[in-house]
VEXGULO-38613 format. One record per residue (C-alpha): x, y, z. Coordinates in Angstrom, 1 decimal. Layout:
N
[r [X Y Z]] ...
This chain:
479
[r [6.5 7.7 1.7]] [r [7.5 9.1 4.8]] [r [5.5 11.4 7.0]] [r [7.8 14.1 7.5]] [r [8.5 13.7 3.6]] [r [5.0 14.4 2.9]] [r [4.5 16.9 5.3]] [r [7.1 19.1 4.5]] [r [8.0 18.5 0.7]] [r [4.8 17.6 -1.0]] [r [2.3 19.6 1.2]] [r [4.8 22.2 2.3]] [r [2.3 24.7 1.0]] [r [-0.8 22.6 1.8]] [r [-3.6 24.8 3.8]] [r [-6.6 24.0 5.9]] [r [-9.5 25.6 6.9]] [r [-11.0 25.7 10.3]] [r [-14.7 24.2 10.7]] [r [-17.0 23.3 13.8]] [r [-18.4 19.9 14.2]] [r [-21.7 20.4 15.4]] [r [-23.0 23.2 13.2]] [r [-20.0 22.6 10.4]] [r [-19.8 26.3 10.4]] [r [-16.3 27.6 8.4]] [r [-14.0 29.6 9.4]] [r [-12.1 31.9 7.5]] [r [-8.6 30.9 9.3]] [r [-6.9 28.8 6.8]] [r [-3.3 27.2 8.4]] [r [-1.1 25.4 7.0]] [r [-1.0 21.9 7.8]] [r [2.4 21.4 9.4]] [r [0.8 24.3 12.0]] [r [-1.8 22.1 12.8]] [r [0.2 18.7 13.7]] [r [2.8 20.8 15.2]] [r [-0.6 22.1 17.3]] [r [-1.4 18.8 18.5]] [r [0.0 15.6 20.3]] [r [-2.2 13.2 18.1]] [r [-4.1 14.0 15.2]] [r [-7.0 11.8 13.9]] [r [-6.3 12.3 9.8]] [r [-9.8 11.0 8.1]] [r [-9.6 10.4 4.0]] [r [-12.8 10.5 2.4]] [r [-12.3 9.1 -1.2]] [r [-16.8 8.7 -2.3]] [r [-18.6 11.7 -2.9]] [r [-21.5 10.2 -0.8]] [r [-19.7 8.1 2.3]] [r [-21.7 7.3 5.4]] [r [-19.0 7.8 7.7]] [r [-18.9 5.0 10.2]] [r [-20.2 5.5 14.1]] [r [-17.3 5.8 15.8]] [r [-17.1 6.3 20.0]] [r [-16.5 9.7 21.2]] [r [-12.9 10.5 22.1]] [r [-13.8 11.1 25.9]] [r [-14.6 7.5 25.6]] [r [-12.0 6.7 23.5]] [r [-9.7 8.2 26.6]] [r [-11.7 6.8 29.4]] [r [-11.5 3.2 28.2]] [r [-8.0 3.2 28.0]] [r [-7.5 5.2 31.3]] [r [-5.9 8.3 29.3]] [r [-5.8 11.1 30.1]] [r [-4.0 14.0 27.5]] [r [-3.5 17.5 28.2]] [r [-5.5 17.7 25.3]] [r [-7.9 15.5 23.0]] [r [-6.7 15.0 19.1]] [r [-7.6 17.1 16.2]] [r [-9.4 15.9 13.3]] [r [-8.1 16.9 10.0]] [r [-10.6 15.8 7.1]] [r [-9.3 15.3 3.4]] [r [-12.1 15.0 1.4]] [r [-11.8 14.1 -2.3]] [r [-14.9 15.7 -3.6]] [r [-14.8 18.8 -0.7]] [r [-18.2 18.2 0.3]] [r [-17.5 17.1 4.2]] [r [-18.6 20.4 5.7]] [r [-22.2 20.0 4.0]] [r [-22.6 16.4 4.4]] [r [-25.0 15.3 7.3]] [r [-22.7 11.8 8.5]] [r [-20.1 14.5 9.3]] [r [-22.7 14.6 12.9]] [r [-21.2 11.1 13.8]] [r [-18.1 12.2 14.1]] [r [-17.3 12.1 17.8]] [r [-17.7 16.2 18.9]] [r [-15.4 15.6 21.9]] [r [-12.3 15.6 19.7]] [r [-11.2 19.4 20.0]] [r [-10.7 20.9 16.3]] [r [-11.8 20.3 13.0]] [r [-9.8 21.2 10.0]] [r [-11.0 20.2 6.1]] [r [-7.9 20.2 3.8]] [r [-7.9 22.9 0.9]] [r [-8.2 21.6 -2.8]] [r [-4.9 20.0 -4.1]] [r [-3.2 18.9 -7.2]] [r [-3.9 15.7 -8.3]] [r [-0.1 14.5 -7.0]] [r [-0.2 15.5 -3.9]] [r [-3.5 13.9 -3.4]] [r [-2.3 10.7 -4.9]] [r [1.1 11.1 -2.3]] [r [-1.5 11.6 0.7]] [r [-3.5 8.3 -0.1]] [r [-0.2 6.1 -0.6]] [r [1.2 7.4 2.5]] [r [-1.5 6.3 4.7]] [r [-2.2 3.3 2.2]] [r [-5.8 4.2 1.9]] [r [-7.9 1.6 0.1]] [r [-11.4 2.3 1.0]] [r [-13.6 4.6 0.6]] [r [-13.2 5.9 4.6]] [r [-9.9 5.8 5.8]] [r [-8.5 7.1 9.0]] [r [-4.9 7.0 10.1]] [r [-3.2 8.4 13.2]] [r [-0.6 10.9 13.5]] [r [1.7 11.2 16.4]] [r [3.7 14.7 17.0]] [r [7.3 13.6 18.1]] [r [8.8 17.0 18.4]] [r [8.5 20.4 16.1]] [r [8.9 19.2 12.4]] [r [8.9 15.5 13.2]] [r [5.6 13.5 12.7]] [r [5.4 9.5 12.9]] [r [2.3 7.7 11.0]] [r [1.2 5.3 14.3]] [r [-1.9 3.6 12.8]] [r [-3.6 3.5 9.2]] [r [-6.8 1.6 10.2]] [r [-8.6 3.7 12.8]] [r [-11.5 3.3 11.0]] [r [-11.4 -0.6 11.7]] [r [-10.6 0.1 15.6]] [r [-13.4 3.1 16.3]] [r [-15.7 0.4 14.9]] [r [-15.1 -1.9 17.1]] [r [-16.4 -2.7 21.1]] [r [-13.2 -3.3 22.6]] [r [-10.0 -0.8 22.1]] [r [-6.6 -1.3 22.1]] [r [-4.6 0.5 24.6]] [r [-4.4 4.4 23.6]] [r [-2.2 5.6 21.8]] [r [-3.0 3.0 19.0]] [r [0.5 2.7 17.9]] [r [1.1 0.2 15.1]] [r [4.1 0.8 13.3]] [r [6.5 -1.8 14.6]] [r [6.5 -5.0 12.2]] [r [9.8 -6.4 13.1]] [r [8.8 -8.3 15.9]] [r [6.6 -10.4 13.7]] [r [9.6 -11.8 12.2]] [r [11.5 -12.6 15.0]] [r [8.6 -14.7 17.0]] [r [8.5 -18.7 17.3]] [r [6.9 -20.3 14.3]] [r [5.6 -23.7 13.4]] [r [6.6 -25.3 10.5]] [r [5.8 -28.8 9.0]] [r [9.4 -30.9 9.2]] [r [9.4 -34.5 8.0]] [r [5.4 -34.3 8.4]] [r [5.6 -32.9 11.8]] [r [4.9 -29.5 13.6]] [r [8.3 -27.9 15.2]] [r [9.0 -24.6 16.5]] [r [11.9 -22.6 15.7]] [r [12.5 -19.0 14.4]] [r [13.1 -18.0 11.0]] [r [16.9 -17.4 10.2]] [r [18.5 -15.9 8.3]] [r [15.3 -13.6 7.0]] [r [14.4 -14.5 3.7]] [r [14.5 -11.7 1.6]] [r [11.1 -11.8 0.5]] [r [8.8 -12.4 3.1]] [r [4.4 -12.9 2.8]] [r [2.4 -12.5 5.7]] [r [-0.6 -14.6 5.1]] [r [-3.8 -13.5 7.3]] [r [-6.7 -16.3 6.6]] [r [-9.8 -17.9 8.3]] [r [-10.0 -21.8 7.8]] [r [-13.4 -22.0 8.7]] [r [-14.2 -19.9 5.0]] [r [-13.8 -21.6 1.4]] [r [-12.7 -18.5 -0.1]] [r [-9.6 -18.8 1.8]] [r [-9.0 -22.7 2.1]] [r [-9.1 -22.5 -1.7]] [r [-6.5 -19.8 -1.8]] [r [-4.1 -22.0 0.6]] [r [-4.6 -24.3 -2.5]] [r [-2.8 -22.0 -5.2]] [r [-0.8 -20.3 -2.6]] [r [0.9 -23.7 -1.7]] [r [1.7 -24.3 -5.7]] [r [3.3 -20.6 -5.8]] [r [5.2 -20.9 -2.3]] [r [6.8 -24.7 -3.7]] [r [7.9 -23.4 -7.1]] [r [9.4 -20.1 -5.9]] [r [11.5 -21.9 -3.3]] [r [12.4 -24.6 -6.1]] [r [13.3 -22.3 -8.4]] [r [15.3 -19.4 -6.4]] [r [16.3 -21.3 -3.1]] [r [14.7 -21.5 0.0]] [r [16.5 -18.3 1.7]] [r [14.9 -16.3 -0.9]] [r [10.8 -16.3 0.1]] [r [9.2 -17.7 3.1]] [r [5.2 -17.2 4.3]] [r [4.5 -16.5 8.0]] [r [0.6 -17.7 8.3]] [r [-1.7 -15.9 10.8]] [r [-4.5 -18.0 11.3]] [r [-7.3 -16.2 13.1]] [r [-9.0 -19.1 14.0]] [r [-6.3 -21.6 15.0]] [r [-8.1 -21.8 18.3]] [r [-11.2 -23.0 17.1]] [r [-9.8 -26.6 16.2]] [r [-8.8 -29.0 18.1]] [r [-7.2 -30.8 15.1]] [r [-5.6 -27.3 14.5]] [r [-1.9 -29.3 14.3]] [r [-3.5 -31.9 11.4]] [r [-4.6 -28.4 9.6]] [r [-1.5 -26.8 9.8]] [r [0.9 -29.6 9.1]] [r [-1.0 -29.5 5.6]] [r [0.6 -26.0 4.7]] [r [4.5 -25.9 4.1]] [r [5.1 -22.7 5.3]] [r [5.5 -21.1 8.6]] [r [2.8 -20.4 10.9]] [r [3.2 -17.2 14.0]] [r [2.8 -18.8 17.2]] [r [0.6 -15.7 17.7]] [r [-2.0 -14.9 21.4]] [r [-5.4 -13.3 20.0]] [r [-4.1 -10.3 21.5]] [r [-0.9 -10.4 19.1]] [r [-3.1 -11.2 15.4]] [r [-5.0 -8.5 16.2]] [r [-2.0 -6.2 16.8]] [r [-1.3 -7.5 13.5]] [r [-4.0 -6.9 11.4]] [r [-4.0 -3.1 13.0]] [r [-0.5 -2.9 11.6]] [r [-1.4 -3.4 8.6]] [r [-4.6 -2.1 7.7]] [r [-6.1 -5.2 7.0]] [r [-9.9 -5.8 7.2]] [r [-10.4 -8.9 5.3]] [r [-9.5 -12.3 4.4]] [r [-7.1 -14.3 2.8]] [r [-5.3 -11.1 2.3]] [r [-1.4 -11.7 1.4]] [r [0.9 -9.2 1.7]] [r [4.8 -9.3 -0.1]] [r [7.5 -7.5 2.1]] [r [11.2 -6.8 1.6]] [r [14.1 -7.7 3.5]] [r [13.7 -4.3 5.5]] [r [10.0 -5.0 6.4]] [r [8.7 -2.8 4.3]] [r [5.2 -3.6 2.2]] [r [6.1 -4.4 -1.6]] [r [1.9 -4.8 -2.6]] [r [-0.8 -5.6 -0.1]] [r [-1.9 -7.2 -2.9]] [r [-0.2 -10.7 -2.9]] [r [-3.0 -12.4 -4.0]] [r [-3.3 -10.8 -7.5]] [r [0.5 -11.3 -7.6]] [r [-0.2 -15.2 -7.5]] [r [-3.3 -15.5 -9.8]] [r [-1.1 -13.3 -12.1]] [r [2.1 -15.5 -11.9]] [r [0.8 -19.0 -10.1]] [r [4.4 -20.8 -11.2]] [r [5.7 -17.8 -9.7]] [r [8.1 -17.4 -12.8]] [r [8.3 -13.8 -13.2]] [r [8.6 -12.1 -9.4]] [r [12.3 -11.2 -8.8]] [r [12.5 -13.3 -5.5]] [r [16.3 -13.6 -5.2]] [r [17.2 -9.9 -6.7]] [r [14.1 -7.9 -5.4]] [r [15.6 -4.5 -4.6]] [r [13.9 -0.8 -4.7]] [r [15.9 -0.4 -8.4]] [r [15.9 3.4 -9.8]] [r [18.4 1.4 -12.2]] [r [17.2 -1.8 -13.3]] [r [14.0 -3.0 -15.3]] [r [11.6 -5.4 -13.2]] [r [11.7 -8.6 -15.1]] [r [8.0 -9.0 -14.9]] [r [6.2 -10.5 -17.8]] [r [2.8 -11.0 -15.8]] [r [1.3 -7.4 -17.1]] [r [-2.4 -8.0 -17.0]] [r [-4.7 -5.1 -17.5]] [r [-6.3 -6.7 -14.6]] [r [-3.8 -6.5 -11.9]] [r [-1.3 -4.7 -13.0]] [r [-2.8 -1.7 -11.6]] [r [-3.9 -3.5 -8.2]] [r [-0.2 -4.6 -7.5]] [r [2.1 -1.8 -7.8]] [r [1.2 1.1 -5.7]] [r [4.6 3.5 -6.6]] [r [4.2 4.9 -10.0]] [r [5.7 2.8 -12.8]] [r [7.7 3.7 -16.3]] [r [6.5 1.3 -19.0]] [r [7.6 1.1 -22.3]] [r [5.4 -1.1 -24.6]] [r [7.2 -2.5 -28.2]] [r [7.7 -5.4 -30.5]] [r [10.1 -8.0 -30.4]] [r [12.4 -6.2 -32.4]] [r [12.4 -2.9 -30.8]] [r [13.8 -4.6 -27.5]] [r [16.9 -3.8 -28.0]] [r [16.1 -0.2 -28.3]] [r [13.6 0.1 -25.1]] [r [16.6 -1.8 -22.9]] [r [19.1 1.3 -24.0]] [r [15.9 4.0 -23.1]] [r [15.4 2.3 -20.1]] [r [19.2 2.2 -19.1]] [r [19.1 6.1 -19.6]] [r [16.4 6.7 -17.7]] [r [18.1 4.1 -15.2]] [r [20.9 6.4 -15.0]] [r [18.9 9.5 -14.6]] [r [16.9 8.1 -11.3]] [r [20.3 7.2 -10.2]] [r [22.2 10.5 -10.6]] [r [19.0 11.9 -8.9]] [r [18.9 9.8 -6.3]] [r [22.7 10.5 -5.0]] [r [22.2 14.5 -5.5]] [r [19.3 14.2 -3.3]] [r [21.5 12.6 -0.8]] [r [18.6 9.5 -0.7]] [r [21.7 6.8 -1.7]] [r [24.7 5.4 0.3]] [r [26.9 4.5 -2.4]] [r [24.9 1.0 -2.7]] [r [21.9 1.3 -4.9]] [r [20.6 -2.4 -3.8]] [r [20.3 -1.2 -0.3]] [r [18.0 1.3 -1.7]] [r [15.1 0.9 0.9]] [r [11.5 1.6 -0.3]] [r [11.2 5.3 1.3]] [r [14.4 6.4 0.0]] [r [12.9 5.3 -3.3]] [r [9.6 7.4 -3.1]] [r [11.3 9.7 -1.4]] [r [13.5 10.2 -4.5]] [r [10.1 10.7 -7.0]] [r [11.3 7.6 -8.9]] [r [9.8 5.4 -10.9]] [r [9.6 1.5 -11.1]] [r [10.7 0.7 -14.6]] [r [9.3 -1.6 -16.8]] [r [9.2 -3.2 -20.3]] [r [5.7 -4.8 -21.9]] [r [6.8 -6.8 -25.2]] [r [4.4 -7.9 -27.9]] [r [1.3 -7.5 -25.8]] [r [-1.5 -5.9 -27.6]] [r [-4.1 -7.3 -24.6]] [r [-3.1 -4.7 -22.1]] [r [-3.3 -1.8 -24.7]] [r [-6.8 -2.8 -26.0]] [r [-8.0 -3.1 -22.5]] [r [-6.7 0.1 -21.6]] [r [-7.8 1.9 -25.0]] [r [-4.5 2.3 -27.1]] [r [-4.7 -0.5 -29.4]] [r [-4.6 1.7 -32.0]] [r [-1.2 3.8 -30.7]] [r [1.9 3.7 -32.2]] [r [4.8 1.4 -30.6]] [r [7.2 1.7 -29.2]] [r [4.8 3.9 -26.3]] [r [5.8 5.3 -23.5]] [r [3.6 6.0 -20.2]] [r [3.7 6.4 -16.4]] [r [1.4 4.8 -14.9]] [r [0.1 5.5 -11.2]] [r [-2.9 3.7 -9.6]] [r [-3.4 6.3 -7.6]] [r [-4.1 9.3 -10.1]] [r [-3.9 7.1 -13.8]] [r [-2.3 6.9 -17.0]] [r [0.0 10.1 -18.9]] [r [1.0 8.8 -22.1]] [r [4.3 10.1 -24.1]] [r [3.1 11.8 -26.3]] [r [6.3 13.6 -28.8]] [r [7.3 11.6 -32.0]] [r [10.5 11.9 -31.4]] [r [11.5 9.1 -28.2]] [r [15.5 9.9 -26.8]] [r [16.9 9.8 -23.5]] [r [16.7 13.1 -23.1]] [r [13.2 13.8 -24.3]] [r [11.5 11.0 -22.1]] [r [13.7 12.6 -18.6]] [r [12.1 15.7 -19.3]] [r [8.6 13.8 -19.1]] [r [9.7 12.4 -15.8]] [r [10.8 15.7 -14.6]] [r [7.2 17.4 -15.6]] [r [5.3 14.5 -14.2]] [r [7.0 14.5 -10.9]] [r [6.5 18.5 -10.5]] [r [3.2 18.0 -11.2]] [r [2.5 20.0 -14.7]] [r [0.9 16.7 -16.2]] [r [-2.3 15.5 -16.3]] [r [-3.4 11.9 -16.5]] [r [-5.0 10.7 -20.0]] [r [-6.5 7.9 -18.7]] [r [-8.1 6.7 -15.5]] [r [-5.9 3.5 -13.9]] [r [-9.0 1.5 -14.5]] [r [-9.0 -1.0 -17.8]] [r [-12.3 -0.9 -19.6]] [r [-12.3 -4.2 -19.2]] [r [-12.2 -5.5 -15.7]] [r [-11.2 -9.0 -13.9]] [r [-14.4 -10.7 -15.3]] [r [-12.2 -11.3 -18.6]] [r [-9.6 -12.7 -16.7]] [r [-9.0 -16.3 -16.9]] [r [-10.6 -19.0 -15.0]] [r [-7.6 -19.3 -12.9]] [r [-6.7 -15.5 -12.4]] [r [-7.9 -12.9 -10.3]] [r [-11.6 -13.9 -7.8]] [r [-14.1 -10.8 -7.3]] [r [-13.3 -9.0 -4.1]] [r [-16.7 -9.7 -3.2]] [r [-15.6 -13.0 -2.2]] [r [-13.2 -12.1 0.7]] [r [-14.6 -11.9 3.8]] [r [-14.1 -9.2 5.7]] [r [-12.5 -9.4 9.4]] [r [-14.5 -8.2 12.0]] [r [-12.7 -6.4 15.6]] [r [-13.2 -8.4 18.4]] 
């Protein structure tokens, strides 16, 4: 989701209230936020998503400035949006850096809007910060999402900490294995899906990844073609070998021919803070799930992923048969459409789900978000639209139980959104026009979740082969 979209559409009415550092006094001025970042060059935006976050120590924003030989007319605001509105009271608020000129602390809002905020800035910690650049009056541009890694860190980028390019990661030299040895050549044409791969040889964790991730990478180019997926590695500690070339000629895929300077630039991009972390794009560069790696412990053939027809559909069903209570919810971060059934009610979810294809369509081109060409529908015309990824679930009972509707009538119908949870369907009567009224009532916000995006039963039920504890990645420090 665009900035500007967020700004103006879904927090158009979105207030804040004034506070002071030091003494975390309130004010009773309450602006809105568009005010505020029209206010300010560069605006520090901090999520807090735990009731009981220690906020990290972070350097003061004269020292922020000083290191980087900046000098603003002014220092950035801090706007705070606090989950559980408890920043002003909270002690840690005291390591925020008091330099930075005003504090704001966003007012309650619906449970939509929240979830909009946190996929906008792609928060997936409990402390997030992201960095908000004021172009001109009513045009805003998202510069970083992973402040919090860079404020914890000894030595800063340059300031401003703009990270928003990713093109140029596509276009460097890379080194491929060829006939069992290393050349350098750059990738074309793109593929259209591409996975950046950040990992550390030196850990286990990740050298047993490269493992599976070598399986998935073979098959998916066997099976759709070799224009239609390639991996660009970033090896953060390619230096450290001498026999770096033996290493990397022992992984098919393409490796950046990165400087330190340029994997860290990177890993701010992205937001990424540990490793292996595996990240899907599309052909425009933009993120389909930072979370590759449960896409290939869900699908290690790599059978199911639409490779060769991946688009942003409003239209078409994702052919995805991989629907695991225990990363389904991990993978897909736009809201999803999912009709379960039997085997025999197929036929009858395909014609719902070609209505409701139809709807997001007609929607989309009255909102002026298409070009004629709904396969060149990019990502943030697709959120931008409020639509929905669809999908179809056949004959599996698993994901229901896990989720606590084993005993629900099929065929049921539910959106589901990892950020805010599950609203189930919940008329007897399942038409076309029925079910794009329940779109239409999700999507301005009048229902509530039923269920939290959570299974009941997490990834410790997951086979041998699927999903590894997060506790096992390793995360990346700054250097």
């Amino acid at each position: 989701m665009t900035l500007n979209f967020l700004v103006k559409e879904i927090l158009s009415d979105c207030r804040v209230q004034k506070f002071h550092g030091p003494s975390r006094s309130t004010t009773n001025d309450t602006p809105l936020l568009k005010d505020i970042l029209d206010k300010h060059q560069y605006t520090f935006f901090v999520m807090i998503d735990y009731p009981t976050i220690q906020l990290v120590p972070m350097k003061s924003c004269d020292e922020i400035l000083e290191d980087n030989n900046y000098k603003p007319k002014e220092p950035p605001a801090v706007v705070i949006y606090d989950k559980f509105q408890n920043c002003i009271k909270d002690p840690s608020l005291s390591k925020f850096p008091q330099s930075l000129s005003e504090f704001y602390a966003v007012c309650p809002t619906t449970i939509h809007q929240e979830a909009a905020v946190l996929r906008t800035f792609s928060v997936s910690k409990e402390l997030s910060i992201g960095l908000i650049e004021r172009i001109t009056e009513d045009d805003y541009q998202l510069i970083n999402v992973a402040c919090h890694n860079i404020l914890k860190s000894d030595s800063l980028p340059a300031w401003p900490w703009k990270f928003c390019d990713t093109d140029w990661i596509f276009n460097q030299n890379v080194i491929k294995p060829v006939n069992g040895k290393l050349k350098k050549m750059v990738v074309s044409p793109q593929p259209t899906i591409k996975a950046l791969y950040l990992f550390n040889f030196m850990i286990p964790f990740c050298r047993n990844f490269s493992t599976q991730l070598t399986t998935f990478y073979e098959k998916a180019r066997e099976s759709y073609g070799e224009d239609s997926f390639e991996i660009f590695g970033c090896m953060f500690d390619l230096e450290n070998y001498r026999n770096h070339e033996e290493i990397l000629t022992g992984m098919p895929w393409c490796t950046l021919d990165c400087t330190k300077e340029q994997m860290e630039r990177i890993k701010h991009t992205f937001g990424v803070s540990e490793v292996p972390s595996l990240l899907l794009l599309d052909e425009n560069n933009e993120v389909i799930t930072k979370q590759g790696r449960h896409v290939v412990f869900a699908d290690p053939e790599a059978e199911n992923f639409p490779f060769k027809s991946w688009s942003w559909s409003v239209d078409r069903p994702i052919e995805w048969k991989a629907i695991r209570p225990w990363n389904f919810y991990r993978i897909w971060d736009v809201p999803s459409f999912v009709i379960f059934g039997d085997a025999e009610d197929e036929n009858y979810i395909d014609s719902l789900l070609a209505s409701i294809g139809e709807f997001q369509d007609s929607s989309l081109v009255s909102n002026g978000n298409s070009n004629g060409k709904r396969k060149n529908v990019s990502k943030t015309q697709f959120i931008c639209n409020r639509s929905l990824l669809l999908f179809k679930c056949i004959e599996d009972d698993e994901f229901l139980t896990n989720y606590g509707l084993g005993e629900m009538l099929i065929p049921l119908v539910l959106i589901f959104d990892p950020r805010v949870g599950i609203t189930i369907f919940k008329q007897e009567e399942i038409s076309p026009e029925v079910l794009t009224d329940f779109i239409s009532n999700y999507n301005n916000g009048t229902l509530q979740p039923d269920y939290s995006p959570l299974p009941f039963i997490c990834s410790s039920l997951a086979p041998s082969d699927g999903p590894v504890s997060d506790m096992q990645a390793h995360h990346l420090e700054s250097r």
